[in-house]
C-alpha positions as CSV (number, residue, x, y, z in Angstrom):
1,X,-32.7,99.0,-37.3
2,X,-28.9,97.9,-37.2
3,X,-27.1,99.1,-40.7
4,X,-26.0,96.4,-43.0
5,X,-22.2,96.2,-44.4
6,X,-23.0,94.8,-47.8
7,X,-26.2,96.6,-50.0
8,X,-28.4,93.6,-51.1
9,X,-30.5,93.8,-54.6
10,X,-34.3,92.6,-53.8
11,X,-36.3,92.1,-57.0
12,X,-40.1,91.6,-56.1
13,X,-43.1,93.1,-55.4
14,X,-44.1,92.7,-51.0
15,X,-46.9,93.4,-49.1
16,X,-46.4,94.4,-45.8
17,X,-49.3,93.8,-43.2
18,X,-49.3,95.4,-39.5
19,X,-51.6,98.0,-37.4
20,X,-48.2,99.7,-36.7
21,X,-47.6,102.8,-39.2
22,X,-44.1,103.3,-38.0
23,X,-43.3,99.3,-38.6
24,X,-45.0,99.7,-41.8
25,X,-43.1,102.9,-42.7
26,X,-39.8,101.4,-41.5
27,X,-40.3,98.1,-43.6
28,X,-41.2,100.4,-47.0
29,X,-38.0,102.7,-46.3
30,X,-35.6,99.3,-45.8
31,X,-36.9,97.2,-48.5
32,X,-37.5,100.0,-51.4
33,X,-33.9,100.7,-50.8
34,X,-33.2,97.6,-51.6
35,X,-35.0,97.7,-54.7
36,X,-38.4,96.5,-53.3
37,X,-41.5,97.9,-54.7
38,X,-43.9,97.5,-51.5
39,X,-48.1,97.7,-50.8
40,X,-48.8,97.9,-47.9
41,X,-52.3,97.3,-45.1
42,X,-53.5,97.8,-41.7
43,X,-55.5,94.9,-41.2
44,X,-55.6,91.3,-42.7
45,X,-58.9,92.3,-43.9
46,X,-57.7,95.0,-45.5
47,X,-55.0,92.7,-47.4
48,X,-57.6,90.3,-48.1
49,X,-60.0,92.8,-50.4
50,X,-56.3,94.3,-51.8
51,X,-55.9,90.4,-53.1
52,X,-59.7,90.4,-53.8
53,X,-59.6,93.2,-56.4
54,X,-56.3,91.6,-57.9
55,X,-56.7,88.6,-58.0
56,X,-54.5,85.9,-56.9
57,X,-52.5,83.4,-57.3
58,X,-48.9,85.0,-57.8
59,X,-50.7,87.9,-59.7
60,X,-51.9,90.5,-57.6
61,X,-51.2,93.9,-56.7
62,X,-51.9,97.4,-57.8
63,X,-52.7,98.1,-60.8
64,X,-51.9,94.6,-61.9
65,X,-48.4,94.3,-60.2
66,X,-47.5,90.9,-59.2
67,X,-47.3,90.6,-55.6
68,X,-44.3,88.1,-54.8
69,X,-44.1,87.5,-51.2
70,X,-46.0,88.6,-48.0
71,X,-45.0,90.1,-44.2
72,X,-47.2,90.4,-41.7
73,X,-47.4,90.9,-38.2
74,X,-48.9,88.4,-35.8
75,X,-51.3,89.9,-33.1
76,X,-53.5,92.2,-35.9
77,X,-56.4,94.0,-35.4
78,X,-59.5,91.6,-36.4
79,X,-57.7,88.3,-38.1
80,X,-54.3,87.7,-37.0
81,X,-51.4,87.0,-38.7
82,X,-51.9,83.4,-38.6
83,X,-55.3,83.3,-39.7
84,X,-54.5,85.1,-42.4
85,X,-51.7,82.5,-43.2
86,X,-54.4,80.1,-43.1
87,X,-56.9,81.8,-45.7
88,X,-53.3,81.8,-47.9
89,X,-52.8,78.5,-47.3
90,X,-56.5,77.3,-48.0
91,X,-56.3,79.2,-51.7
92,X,-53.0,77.5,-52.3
93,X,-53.9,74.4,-51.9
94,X,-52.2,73.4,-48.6
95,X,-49.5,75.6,-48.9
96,X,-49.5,79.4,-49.0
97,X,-49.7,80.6,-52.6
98,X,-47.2,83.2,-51.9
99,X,-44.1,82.9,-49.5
100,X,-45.1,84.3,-46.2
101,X,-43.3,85.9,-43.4
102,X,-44.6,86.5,-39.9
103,X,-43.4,88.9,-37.7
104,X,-43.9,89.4,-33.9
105,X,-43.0,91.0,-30.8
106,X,-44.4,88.7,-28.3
107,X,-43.3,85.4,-30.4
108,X,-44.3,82.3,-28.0
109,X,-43.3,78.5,-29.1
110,X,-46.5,77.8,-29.9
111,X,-47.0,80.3,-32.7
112,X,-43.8,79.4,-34.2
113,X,-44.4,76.0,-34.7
114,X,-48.0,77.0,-35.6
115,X,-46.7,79.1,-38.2
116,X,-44.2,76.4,-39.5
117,X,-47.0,73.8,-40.1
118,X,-49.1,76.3,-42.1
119,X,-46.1,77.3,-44.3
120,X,-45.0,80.1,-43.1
121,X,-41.4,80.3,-45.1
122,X,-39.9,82.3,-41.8
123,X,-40.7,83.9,-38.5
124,X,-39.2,87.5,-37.6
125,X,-39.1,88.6,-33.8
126,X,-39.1,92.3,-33.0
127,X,-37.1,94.6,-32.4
128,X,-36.8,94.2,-36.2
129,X,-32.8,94.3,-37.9
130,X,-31.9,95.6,-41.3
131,X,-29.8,92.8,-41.8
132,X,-32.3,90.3,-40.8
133,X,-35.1,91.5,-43.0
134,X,-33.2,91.9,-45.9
135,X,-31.5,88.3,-45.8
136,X,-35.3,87.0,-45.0
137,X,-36.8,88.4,-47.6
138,X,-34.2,87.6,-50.3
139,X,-34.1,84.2,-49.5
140,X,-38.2,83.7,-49.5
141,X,-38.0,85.4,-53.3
142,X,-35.4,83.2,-54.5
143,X,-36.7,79.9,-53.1
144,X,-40.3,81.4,-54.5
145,X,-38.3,81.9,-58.0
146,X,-36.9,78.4,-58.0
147,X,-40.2,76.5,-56.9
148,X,-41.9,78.5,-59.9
149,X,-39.0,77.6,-62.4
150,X,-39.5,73.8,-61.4
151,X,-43.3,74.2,-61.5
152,X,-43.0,75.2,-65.0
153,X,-40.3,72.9,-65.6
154,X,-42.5,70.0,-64.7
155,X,-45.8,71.3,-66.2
156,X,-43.8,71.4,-70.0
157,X,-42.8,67.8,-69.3
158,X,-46.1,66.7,-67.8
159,X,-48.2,68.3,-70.6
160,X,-51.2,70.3,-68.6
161,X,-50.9,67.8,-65.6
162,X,-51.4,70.2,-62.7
163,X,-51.8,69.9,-59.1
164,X,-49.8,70.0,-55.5
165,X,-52.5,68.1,-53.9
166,X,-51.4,65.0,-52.8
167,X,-53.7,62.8,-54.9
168,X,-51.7,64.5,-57.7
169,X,-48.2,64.4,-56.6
170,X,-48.7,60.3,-56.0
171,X,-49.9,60.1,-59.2
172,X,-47.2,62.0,-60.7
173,X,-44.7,59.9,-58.7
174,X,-46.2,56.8,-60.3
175,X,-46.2,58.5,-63.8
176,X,-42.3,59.3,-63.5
177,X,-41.5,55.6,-62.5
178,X,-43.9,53.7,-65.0
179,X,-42.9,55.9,-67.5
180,X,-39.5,54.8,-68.6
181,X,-40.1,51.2,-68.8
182,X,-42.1,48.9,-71.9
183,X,-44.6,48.3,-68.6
184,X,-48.4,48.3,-70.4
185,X,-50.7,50.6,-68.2
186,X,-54.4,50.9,-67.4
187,X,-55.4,54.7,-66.6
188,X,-58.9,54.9,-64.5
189,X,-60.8,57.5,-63.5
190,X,-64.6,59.6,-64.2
191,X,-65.0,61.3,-67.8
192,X,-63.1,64.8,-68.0
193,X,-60.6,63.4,-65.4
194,X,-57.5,64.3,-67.7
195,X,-56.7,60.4,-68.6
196,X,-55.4,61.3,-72.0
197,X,-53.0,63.8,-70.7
198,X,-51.4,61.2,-68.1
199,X,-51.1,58.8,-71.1
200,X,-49.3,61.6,-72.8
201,X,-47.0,62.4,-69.9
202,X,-46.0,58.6,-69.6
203,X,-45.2,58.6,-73.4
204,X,-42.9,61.7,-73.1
205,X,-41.5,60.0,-70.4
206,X,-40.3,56.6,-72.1
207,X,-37.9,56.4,-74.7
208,X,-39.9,56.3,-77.5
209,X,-40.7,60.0,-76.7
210,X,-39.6,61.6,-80.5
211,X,-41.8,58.7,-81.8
212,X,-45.6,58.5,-82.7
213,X,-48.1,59.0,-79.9
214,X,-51.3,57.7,-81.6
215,X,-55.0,58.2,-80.1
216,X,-57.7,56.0,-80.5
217,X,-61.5,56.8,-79.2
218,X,-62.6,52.8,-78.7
219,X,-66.0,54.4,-78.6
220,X,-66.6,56.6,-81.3
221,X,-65.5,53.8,-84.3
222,X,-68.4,52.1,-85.6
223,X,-68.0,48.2,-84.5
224,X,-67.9,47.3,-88.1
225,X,-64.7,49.2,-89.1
226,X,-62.9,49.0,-85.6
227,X,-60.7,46.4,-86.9
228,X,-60.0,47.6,-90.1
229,X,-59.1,51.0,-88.2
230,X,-56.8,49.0,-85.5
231,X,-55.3,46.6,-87.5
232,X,-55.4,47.8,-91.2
233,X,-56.5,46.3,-94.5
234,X,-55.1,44.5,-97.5
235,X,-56.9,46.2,-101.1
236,X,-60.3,44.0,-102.0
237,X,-60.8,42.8,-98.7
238,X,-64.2,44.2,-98.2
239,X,-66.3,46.4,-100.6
240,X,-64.5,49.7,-100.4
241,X,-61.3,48.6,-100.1
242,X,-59.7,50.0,-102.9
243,X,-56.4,50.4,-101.7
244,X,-54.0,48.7,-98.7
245,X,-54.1,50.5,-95.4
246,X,-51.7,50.5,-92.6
247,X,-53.7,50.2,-89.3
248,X,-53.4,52.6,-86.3
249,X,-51.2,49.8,-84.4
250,X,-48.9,50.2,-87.7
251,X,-48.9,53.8,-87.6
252,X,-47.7,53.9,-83.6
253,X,-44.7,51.3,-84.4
254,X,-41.9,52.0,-82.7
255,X,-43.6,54.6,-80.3
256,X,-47.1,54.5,-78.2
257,X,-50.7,53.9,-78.9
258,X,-53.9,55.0,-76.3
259,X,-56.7,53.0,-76.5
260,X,-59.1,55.5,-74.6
261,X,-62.4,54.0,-73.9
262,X,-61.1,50.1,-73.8
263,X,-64.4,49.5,-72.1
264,X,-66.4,50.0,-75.3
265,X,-64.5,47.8,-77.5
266,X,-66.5,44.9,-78.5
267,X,-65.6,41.7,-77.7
268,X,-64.4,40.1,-81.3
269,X,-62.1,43.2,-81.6
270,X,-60.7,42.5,-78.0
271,X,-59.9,38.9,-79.1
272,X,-57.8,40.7,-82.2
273,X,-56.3,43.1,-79.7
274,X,-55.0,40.3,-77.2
275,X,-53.3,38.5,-79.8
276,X,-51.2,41.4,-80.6
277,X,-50.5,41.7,-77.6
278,X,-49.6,38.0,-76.5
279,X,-47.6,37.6,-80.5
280,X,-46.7,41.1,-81.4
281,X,-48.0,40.7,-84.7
282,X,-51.2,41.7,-86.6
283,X,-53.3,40.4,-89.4
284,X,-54.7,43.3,-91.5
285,X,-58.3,42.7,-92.7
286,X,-57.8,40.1,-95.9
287,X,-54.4,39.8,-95.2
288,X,-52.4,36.8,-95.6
289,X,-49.0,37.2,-93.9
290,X,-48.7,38.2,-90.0
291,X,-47.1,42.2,-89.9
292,X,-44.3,42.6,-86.8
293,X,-44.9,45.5,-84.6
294,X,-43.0,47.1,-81.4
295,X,-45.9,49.2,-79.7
296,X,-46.4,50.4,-76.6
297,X,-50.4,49.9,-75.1
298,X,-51.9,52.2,-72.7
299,X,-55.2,52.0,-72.3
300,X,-58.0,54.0,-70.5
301,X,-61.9,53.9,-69.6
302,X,-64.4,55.5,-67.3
303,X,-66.2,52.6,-66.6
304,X,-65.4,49.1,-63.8
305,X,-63.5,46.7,-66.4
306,X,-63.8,44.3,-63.1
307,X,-67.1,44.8,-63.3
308,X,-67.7,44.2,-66.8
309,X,-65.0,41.4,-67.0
310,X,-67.9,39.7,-63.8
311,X,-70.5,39.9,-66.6
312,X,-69.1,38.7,-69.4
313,X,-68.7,42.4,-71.3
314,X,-64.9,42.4,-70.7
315,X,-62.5,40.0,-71.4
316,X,-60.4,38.6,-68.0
317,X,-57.0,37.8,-70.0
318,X,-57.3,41.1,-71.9
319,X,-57.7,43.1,-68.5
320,X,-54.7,41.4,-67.1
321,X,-52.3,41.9,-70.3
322,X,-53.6,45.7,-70.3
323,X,-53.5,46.4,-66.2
324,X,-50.0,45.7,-65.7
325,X,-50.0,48.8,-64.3
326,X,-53.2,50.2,-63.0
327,X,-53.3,54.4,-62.6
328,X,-56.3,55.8,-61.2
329,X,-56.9,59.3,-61.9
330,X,-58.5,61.0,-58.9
331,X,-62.0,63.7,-59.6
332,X,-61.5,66.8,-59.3
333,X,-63.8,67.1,-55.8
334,X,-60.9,64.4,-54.5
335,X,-58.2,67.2,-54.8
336,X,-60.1,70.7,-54.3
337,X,-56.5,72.0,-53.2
338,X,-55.8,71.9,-56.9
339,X,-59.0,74.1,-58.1
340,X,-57.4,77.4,-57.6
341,X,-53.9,76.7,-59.9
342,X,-56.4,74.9,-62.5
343,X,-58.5,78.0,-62.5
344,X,-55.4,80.0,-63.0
345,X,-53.9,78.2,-65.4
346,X,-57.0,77.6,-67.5
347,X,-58.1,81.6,-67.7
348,X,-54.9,82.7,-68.5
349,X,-54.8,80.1,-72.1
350,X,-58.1,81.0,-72.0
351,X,-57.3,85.1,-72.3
352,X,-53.8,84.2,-74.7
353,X,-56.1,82.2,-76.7
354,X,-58.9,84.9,-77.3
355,X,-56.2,87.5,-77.3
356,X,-57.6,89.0,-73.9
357,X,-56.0,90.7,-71.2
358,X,-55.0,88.4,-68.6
359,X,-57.8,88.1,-65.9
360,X,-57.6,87.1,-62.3
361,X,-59.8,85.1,-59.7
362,X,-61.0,87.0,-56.5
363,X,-60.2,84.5,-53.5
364,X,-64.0,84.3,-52.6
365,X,-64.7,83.0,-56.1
366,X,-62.0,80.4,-55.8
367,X,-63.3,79.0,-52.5
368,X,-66.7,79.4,-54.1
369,X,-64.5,77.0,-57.0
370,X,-63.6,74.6,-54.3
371,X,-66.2,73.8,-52.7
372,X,-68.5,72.6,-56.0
373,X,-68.8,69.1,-57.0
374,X,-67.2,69.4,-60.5
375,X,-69.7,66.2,-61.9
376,X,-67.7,67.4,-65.5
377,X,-64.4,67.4,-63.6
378,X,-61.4,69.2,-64.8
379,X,-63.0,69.7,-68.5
380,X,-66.0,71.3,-67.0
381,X,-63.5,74.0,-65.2
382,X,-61.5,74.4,-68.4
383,X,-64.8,75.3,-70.1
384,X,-65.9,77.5,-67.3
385,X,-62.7,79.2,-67.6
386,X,-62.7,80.0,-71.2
387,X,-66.5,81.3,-70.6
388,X,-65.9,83.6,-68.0
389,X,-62.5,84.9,-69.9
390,X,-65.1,85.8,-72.8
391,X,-68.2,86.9,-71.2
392,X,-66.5,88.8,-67.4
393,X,-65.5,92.7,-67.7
394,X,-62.1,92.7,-65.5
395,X,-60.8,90.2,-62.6
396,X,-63.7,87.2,-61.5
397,X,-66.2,87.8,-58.9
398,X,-68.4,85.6,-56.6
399,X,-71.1,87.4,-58.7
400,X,-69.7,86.1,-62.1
401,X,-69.6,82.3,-61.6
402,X,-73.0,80.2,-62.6
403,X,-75.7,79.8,-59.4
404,X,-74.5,76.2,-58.4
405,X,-71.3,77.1,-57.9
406,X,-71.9,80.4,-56.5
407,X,-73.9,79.0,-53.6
408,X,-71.1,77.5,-51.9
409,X,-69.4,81.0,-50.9
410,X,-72.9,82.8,-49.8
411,X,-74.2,81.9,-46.4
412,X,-75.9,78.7,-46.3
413,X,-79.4,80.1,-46.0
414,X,-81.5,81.6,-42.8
415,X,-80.5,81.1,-39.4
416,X,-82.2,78.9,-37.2
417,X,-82.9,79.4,-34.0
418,X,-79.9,78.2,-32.5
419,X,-77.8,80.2,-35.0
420,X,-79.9,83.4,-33.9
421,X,-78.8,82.7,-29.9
422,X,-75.1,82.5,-31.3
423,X,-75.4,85.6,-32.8
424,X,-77.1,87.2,-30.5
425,X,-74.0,86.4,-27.9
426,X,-71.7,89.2,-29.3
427,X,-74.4,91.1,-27.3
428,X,-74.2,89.8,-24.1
429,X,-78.0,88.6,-24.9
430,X,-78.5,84.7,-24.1
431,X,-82.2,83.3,-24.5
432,X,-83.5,81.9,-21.4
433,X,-84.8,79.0,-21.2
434,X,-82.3,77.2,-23.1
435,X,-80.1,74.2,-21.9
436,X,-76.9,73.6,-21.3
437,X,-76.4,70.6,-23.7
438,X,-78.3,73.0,-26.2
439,X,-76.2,75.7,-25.7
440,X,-72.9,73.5,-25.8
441,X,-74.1,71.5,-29.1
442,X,-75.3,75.3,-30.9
443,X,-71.6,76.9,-29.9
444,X,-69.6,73.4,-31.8
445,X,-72.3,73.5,-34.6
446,X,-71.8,77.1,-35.7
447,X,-68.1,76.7,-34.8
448,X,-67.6,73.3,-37.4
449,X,-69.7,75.0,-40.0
450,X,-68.3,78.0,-40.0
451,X,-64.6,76.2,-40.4
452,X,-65.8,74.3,-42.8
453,X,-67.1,77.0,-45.2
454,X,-63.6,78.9,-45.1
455,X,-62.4,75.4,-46.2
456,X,-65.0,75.5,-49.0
457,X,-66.6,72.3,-47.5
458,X,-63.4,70.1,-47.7
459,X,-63.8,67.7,-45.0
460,X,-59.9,66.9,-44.8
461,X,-58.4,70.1,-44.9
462,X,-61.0,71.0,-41.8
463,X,-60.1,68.5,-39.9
464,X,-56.7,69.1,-40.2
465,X,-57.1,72.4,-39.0
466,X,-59.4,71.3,-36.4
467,X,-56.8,68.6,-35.3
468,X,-58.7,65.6,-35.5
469,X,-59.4,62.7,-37.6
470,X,-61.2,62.8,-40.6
471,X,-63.6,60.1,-39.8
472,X,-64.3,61.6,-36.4
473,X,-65.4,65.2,-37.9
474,X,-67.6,63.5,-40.1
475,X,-68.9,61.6,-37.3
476,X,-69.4,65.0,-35.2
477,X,-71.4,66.5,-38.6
478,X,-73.7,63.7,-38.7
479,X,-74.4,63.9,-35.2
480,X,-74.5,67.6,-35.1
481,X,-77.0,67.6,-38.3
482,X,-74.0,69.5,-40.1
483,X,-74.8,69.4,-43.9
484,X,-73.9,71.3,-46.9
485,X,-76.7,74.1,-47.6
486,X,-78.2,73.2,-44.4
């Protein structure tokens, strides 16, 4: 390699896969000169069980070490280069989960632009230079360094809002503009969805951020004392009332108050509600003289308030003073891509929490992760996290995760007999007797499914990497017979 004029610090931790020795021996001496600690593997597969035994997600390595960025060569032995960008891609969430650089020395357009699309942060052509590994790999750490620092930046200004996927960066988007403004919103979504923590985020977001932030559960306050809760009581009012009491609408003036579960609110207490709303005033319970209040309403439920407005449980001019703004929060099996930082995230409070060791999750578990339906969503996953902090001796396994979830890494069942004749190709052996259109529809069956269990049974990301449509691959399964388990 061609000698550099000016000696460049590299900070990080890199893994460097090629069937080579010499490359591999070359790429150790340049980079730990440089400052580099570096790992090193023959085969993808052999990187693959290295990040299996660590972990991953930005914390892999031996004996714990982070990893920080990857090289690898193109044509490998087994899975190439770019297949193994793919598998880093898929645990990432659409994006390789740690900067990756390919290297090769029969580089054709096609694999550069295929290696652009999946992420790949750069693309080295051999013979190899000093100069231009060195500036490669620096820049890939720093730009890894700054997207972590504004990852963290937002997740301490979002709350625990995480996620890449696109479901989640739209909603994000709509949480950043919404949020500054007096705007009232509606937040939508299935039980465990994370509704509370959006309603946070768009408080933090508004002005009235250093003010109260005030919670109420429409569904767990017994109908009877609902409005003396909202709205507050004067002293002799009802039997019990010894003293005045502010209401929760009091308490939040000035700042922001979360109606969660607006669906379960009966409708004399919506009536109450609406007026607030349409006067900015309340009547406390015995009261005789309207209170003035400046609050803020966001409001959430699980359940169809267009549905429940149609039969009369809902009231229509409520819904349209509270769904200025609708947000709908998407389930977790909408954006799968997000699994493997949510998993992450949630084991490591999970470990600080319970004073444990940090633990990490093997990739096969993680697809196993993204390919269950999640009917809890994400507070199923966070409780699944803290239990397998607790109850798992080192790093997660396939092996450690509950049987329904498990099942969706292991090999969907026996073959059948088409399956058998596609194995049995790898030895020249092909069943007579069998037709062409047989043999044609067994080679794209075994071919979809077997792309769509390294996807963990996400339909979109498949076709993407198939190339087509959405809606035509899930045309092709149903014709094909292609279902999950099946």
């Amino acid at each position: 390699m061609d000698e550099i004029d000016e000696p460049t610090s590299i900070d990080g931790t890199i893994l460097v896969v090629d069937d080579e020795r010499n490359i591999r021996r070359t790429l150790r001496m340049v980079l730990e000169g440089e400052g580099a600690t570096v790992i090193d593997a023959a085969t993808a597969e052999e990187a693959l069980k290295l990040l299996s035994r660590h972990g991953y997600g930005g914390h892999v390595g031996v004996d714990g070490t982070p990893v920080d960025m990857v090289l690898a060569d193109v044509l490998l032995p087994g899975i190439s280069g770019l297949e193994l960008l793919e598998r880093l891609r898929a645990l990432g969430g659409g994006s390789p989960a740690l900067p990756v650089i390919l290297i090769s020395g029969h580089a054709t357009v096609s694999d550069a632009v295929r290696a652009t699309r999946l992420g790949a942060f750069d693309f080295f052509e051999k013979p190899l230079t000093r100069d231009r590994v060195i500036v490669g790999v620096r820049n890939a750490l720093r730009q890894a360094g700054v997207e972590r620092e504004l990852r963290a930046l937002r997740g301490r200004s979002r709350g625990e809002i995480i996620g890449d996927s696109p479901a989640m960066q739209a909603l994000l988007r709509q949480v950043e503009k919404v949020g500054p403004t007096r705007a009232r919103v509606l937040i939508e979504g299935e039980s465990g969805t994370g509704k509370e923590l959006v309603a946070r985020a768009i408080h933090d977001a508004s002005d009235r951020a250093e003010r109260a932030f005030v919670k109420v559960n429409c569904a767990a306050i017994p109908r009877e004392l609902i409005e003396s809760e909202l709205f507050g009581h004067e002293r002799g009012s009802f039997t019990g009332a010894t003293g005045q009491k502010r209401g929760l609408f009091e308490v939040a003036d000035a700042g922001t108050i979360f109606l969660d579960e607006i669906g379960d609110m009966d409708l004399g207490a919506q009536a109450k509600v609406l007026r607030v709303l349409q006067s900015g005033e309340l009547m406390r319970v015995g009261g005789e003289r309207p209170v003035k209040i400046d609050v803020r309403v966001l409001a959430a439920t699980h359940r169809n308030l267009k549905e429940l407005v149609s039969s009369g449980e809902f009231r229509e001019d409520l819904y349209f003073r509270l769904a200025v703004v609708p947000l709908v929060v998407p389930p977790l099996r909408e954006r799968s891509g997000d699994i493997g930082l949510l998993c992450q995230h949630y084991i490591e409070v999970a470990c600080e929490e319970n004073g444990l060791s940090v633990k990490n999750l093997a990739p096969e578990a993680i697809t196993a992760l993204a390919g269950y339906v999640w009917p809890g969503n994400v507070r199923e996953l966070r409780n699944l996290m803290e239990r397998l902090a607790i109850l798992t001796e080192g790093d997660v396994l396939v092996g450690d995760l509950p049987p329904e979830i498990r099942g969706s890494a292991e090999d969907e069942g026996p073959k059948g007999p088409l399956e058998t004749m596609i194995a049995q190709l790898s030895d020249g052996a092909v069943p007579s007797g069998i037709s062409l259109r047989d043999f044609r529809e067994a080679v794209e069956r075994a071919f979809i499914r077997q792309r769509l269990i390294e996807q963990g049974w996400n339909v979109s990301r498949t076709a993407e990497g198939l190339g087509v449509e959405r809606t035509h691959l899930h045309k092709k399964m149903k014709l094909l017979g292609i279902v999950r388990g099946v």
